[in-house]
C-alpha atoms as one frame of an Amber mdcrd trajectory, in Angstrom:
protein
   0.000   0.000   0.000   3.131   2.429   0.810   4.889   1.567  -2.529   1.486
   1.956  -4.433   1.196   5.972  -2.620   4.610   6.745  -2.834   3.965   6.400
  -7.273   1.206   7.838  -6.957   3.369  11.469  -5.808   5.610  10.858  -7.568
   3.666  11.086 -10.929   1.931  13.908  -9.468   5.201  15.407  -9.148   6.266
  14.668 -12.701   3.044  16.721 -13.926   4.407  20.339 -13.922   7.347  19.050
 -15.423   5.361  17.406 -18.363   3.332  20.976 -18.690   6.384  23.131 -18.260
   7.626  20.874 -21.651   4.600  21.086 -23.687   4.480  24.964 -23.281   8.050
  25.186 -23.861   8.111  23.201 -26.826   4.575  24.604 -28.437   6.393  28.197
 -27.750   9.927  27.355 -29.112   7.589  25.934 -32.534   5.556  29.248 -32.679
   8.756  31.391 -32.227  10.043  29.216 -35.416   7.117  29.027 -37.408   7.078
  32.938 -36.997  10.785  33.396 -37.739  10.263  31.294 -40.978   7.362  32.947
 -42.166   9.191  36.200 -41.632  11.807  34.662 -44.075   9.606  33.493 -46.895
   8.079  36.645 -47.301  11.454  38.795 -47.573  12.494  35.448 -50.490   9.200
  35.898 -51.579  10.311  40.196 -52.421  13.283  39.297 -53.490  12.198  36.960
 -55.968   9.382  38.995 -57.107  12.051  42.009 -57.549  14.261  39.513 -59.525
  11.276  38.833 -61.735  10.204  42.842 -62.308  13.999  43.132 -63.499  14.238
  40.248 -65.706  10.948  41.506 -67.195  12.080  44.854 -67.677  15.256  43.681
 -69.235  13.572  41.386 -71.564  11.210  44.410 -72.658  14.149  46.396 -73.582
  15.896  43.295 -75.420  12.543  42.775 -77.072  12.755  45.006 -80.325  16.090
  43.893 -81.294  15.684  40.646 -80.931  12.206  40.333 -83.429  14.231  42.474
 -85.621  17.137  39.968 -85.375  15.477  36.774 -85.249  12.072  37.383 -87.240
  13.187  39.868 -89.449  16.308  37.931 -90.890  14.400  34.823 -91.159  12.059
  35.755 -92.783  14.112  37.588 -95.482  16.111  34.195 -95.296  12.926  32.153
 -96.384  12.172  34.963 -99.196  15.489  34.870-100.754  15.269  30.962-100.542
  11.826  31.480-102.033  13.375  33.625-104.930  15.980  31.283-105.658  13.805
  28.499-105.524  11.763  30.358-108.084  14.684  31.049-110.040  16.241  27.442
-110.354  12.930  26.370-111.302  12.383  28.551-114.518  13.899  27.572-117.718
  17.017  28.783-118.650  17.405  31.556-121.554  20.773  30.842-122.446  20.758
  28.361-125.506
């Protein structure tokens, strides 16, 4: 009956240690979770100033780019047009 009591203060006694850990360990997790939301947002800025500059950039690239790319090919495919045209008509030298 002694042994039985004596467990029974004992757990008693292990209860506001138990409490003590659950609060300490849901606070040191809230403190994180705070600290790493606090982080994604400033990545979060950074990457959306990242992306404003690369789209700025690209709009200023833009117009010489089309004029390199889509303008040159598509003289390329009318001068291969032409000459296509040209090796198909009969010659006039005799």
């Amino acid at each position: 009956m002694a042994f039985v009591w004596f467990i029974e203060i004992n757990f008693f006694l292990y209860i506001p240690r138990i409490v003590g850990f659950l609060f300490g360990f849901s606070l040191a997790s809230s403190f994180a979770a705070y600290h790493l939301l606090d982080e994604y947002k400033q990545a979060s800025a950074a990457l959306q100033t990242s992306v404003e500059e690369l789209q700025l950039s690209t709009e200023k690239v833009w117009p010489w780019f089309y004029v390199l790319v889509v303008d040159l090919t598509s003289e390329l495919w009318f001068l291969r047009f032409l000459h296509m045209l040209g090796e198909s008509r009969p010659s006039r030298r005799t």
